[in-house]
C-alpha positions in Angstrom: 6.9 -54.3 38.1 8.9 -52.1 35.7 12.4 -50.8 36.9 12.4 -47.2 38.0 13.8 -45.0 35.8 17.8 -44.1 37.0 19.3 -40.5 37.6 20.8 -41.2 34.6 17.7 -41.9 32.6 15.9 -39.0 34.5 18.8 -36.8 33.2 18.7 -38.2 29.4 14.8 -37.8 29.0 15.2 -33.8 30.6 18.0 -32.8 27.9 15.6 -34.9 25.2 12.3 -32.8 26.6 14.1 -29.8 25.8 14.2 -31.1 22.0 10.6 -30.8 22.2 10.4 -34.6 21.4 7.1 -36.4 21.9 7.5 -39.3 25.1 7.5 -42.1 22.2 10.2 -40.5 20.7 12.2 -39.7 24.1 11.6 -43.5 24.9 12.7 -44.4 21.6 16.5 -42.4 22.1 16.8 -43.7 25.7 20.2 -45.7 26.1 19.4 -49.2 26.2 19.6 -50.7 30.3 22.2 -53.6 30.8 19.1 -56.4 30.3 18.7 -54.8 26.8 15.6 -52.4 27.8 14.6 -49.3 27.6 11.9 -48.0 29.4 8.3 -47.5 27.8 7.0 -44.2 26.2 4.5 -45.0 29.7 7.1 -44.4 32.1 8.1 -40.9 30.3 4.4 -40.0 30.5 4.4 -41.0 33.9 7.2 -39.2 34.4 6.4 -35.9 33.0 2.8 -36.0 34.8 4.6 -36.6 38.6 6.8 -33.4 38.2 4.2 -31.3 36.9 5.3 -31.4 33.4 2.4 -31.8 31.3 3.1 -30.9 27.7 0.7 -31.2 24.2 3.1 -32.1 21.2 2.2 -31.4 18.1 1.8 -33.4 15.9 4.5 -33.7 12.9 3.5 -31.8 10.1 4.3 -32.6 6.6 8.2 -33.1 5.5 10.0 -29.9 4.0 9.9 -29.7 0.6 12.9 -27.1 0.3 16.3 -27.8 1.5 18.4 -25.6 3.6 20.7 -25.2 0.6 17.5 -24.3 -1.6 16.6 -22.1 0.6 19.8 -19.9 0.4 19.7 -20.5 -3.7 15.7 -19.1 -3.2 16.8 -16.0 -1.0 20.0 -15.1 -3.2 17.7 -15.0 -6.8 14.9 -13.3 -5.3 17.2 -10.1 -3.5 19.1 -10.3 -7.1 16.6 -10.7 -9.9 13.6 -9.1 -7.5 11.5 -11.8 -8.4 8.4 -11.7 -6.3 6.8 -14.8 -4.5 5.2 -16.2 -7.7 7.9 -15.5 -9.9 10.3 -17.6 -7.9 8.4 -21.0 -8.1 7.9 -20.5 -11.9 11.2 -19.7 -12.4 13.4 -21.5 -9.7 10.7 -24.3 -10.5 9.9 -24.8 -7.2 7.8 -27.6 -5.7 5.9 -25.9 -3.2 3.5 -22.9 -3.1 4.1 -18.7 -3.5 2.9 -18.4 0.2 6.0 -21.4 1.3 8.6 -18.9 -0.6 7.4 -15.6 1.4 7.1 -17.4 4.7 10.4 -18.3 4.0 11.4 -14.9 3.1 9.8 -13.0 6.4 11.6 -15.5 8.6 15.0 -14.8 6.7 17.1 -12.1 8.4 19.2 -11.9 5.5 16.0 -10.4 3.8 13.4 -7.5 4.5 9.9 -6.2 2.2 10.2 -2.8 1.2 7.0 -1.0 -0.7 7.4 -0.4 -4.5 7.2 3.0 -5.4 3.6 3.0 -7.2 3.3 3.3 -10.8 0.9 3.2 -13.4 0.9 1.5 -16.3 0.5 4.0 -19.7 -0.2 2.1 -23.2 0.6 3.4 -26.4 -2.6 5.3 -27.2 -2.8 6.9 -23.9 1.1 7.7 -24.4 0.4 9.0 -27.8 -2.2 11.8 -26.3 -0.3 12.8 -23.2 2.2 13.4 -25.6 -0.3 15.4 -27.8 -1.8 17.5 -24.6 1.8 18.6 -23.6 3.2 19.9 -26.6 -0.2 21.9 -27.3 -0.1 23.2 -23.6 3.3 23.2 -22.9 3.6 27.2 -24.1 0.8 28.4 -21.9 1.5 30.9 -19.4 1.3 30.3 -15.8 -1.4 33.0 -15.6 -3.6 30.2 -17.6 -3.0 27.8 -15.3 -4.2 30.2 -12.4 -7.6 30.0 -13.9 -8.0 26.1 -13.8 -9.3 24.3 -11.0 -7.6 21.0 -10.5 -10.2 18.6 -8.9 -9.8 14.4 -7.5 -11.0 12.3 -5.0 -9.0 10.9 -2.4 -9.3 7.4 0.2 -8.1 7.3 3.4 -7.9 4.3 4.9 -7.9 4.0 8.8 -4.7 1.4 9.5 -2.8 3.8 6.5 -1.9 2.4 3.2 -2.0 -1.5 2.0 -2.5 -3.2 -1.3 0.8 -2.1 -3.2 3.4 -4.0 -4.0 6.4 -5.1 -2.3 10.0 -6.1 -2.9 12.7 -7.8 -0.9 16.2 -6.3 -0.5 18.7 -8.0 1.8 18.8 -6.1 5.2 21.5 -3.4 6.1 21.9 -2.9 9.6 19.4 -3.9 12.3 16.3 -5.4 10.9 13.5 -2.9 10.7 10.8 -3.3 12.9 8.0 -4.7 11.2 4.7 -2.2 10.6 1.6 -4.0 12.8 -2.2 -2.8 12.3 -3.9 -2.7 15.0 -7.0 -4.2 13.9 -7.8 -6.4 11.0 -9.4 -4.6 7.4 -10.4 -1.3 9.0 -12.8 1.5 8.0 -11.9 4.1 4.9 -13.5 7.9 4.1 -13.4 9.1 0.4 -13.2 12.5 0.6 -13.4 15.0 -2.8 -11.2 18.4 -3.2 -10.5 20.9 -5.8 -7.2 23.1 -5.5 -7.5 26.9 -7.8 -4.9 29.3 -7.4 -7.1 31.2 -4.8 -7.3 28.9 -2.0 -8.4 25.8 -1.7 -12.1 24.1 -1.4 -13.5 22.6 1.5 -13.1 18.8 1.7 -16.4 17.0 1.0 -16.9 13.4 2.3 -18.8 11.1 -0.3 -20.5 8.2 0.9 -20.7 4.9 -0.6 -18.6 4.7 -4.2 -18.4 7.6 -6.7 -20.9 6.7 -10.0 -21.8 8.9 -12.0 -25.2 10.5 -9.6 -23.3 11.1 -6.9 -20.4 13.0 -8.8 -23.4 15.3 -10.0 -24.6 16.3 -6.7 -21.1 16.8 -5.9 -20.1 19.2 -8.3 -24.1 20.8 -8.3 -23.6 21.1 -4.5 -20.5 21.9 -3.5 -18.6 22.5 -6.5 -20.6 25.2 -8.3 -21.7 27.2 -5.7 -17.9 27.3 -4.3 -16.2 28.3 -7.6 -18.3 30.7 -9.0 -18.2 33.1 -5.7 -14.0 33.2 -6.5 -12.6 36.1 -8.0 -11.6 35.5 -11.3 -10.9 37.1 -14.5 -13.2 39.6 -15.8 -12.6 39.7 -19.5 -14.1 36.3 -19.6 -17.4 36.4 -17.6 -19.0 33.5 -19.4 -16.4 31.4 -18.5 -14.5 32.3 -15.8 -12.7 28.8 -14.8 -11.7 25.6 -16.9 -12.4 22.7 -14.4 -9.8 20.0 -14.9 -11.1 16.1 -14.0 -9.6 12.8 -15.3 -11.1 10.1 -16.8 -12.8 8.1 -13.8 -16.2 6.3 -15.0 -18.2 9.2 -12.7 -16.3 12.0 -14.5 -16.6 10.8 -18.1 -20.1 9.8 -18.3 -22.5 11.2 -20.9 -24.8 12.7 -18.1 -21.9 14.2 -16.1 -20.4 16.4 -19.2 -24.1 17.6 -20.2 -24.3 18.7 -16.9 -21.0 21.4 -17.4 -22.4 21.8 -20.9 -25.5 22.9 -19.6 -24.2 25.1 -16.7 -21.4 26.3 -19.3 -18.1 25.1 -17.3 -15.5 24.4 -19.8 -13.7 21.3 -19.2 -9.9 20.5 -19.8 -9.1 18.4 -22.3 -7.2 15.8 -19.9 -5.5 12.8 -20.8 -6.0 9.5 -19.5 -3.5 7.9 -17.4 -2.2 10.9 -16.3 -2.0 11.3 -12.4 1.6 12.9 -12.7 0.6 15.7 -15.0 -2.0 16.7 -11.7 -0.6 18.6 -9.2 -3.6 18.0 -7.1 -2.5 14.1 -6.9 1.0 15.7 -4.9 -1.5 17.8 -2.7 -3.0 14.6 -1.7 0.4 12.9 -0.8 1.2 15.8 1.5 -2.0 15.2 3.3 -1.8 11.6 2.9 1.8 11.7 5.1 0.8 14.7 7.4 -2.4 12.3 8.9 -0.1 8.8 8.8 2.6 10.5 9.9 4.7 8.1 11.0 2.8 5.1 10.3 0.1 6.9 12.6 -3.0 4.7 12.7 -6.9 5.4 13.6 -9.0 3.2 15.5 -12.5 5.3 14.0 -13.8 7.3 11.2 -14.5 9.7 13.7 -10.8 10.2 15.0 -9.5 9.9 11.1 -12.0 12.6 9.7 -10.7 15.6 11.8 -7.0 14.8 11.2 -7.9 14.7 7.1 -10.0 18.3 7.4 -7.1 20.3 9.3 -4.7 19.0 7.1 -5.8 20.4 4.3 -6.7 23.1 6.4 -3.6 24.3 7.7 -0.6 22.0 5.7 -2.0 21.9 2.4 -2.1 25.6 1.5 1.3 26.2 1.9 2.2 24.4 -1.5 -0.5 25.4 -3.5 1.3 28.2 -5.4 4.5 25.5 -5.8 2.5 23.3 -7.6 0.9 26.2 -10.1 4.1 27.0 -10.8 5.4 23.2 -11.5 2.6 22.7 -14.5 4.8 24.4 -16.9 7.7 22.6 -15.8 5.5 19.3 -15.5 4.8 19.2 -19.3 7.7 19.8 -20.6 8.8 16.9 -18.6 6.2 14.8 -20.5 7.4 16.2 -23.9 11.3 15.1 -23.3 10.3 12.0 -21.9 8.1 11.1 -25.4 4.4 10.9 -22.9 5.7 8.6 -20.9 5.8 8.8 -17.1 7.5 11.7 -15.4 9.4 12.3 -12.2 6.3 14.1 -11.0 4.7 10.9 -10.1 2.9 11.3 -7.1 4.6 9.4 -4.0 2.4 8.4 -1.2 5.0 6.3 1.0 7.8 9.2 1.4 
């Protein structure tokens, strides 16, 4: 019969339990008795099960690839040279995978994920013409401007924005609490809206993506009807409004332009890649931070919706003459900066 296990031994395998050491293990560690035994990893078990302690271990997982000193090396060029996850195992030539470095990163408390300021990418061409459209319109009054309707669409998601990217800065301070959805993917509502100098147009949910059809009926629907009852200029009666759109697929297709051709709606010439030069896209961002306000979520499309509608309701109107006035302003921004982007750039995270 096996030897009971001593105070002493009762007191070793208690500190080594707290280790969170498997009973094989804690057996291995126990000081040997004065016949040169230990007792087996058995008598733990049996042990453990007699005063209620009953634990699963886990089993060991695979050995770290990255030292503690790596680690600190990782964490120091990553805040420095804002590398992202995939940058740092090229670079640092690391031997394990992008999704090791940012587990790494969230459990540092030297380091916290901010979101990047969003940006869009503008190529030489599309440089080129947004340079072109300013300097031609950059001498137009503002009362021109007061006789184009800005138009876009607009997605709101129901757990508030995702998808952009992020950076890590070293925390300042007390670590900021982290920003939790409350339920995994979530719905979204695209919603369309035009912004004149009169007032603004009633929001108009479109179901499913935007092609081409659907943009029709939008504008035959909603849009038409809408502008044409506004009070515009009378010296121009044929053409009372310019309609401004960008360059979305939907909005440049062949059938979508004979449609204003048809109707006679003339069209702004807009250039692509321009989302700063819009003062509609800064209209959305007001919305946009007036329904998440405060990383405010929605748990249905039907709870969302209403929030979106008296938003741009109530909130949006105030700026609406700000922004006319800004155009002016706007492109002579995109002249002195040679077409390239502006600080007009539209900020949905403020």
């Amino acid at each position: 019969m096996a030897p009971r296990l001593s105070d002493f031994e009762k007191g070793q395998i208690d500190v080594l339990h707290r280790l969170l050491l498997t009973p094989r293990a804690i057996a291995a560690r126990l000081r040997p008795r004065p016949d040169k035994t230990r007792p087996s990893y058995k008598t733990v078990e049996r042990f453990f099960k007699n005063r209620g302690k009953k634990r699963v271990f886990k089993k060991p997982g695979p050995a770290r690839t990255i030292s503690p000193k790596l680690e600190r090396r990782l964490i120091r060029h990553v805040i420095t040279d804002r590398l992202t996850s995939a940058q740092a195992v090229t670079e640092l030539q690391l031997a394990c995978s992008a999704r090791t470095v940012r587990r790494i990163l969230q459990r540092s408390p030297e380091v916290r994920i901010v979101a990047q300021r969003r940006k869009f990418f503008i190529s030489e061409k599309n440089r080129v013409k947004r340079l072109a459209f300013a300097r031609e319109y950059v001498q137009k009054p503002l009362s021109f401007w007061k006789n184009v309707i800005f138009s876009d669409e607009k997605i709101f998601r129901l757990d508030g924005p995702h998808g952009y990217n992020k950076t890590y800065q070293r925390t300042q301070g007390p670590e900021p609490a982290p920003t939790m959805r409350r339920h995994s993917g979530g719905g979204s509502a695209m919603v369309w809206g035009a912004m004149p100098s009169h007032g603004l147009s009633t929001l108009h949910r479109v179901q499913g993506s935007l092609n081409a059809e659907r943009y029709r009926q939008v504008m035959l629907n909603v849009m038409m009807p809408w502008a044409l009852e506004l009070p515009w200029r009378l010296d121009q009666p044929d053409c009372p409004f310019i309609f401004q759109q960008d360059n979305a697929p939907g909005h440049a297709a062949l059938s979508t332009r004979e449609l204003f051709d048809t109707v006679g709606i003339a069209l702004l010439d807009w250039p692509a890649r321009s989302p700063d030069l819009n003062p509609v896209e800064n209209l959305w961002a007001i919305v946009f931070r007036r329904v998440h306000w405060q990383g405010r979520q929605f748990m249905r499309l039907d709870d969302m919706l209403p929030v979106i509608y008296d938003c741009w309701r109530t909130e949006a109107p105030k700026y609406v003459e700000v922004l006319f006035e800004s155009m002016p302003r706007r492109l002579q921004a995109c002249t002195d900066a040679g077409g390239r982007q502006t600080k007009y750039q539209f900020r949905h995270y403020s």
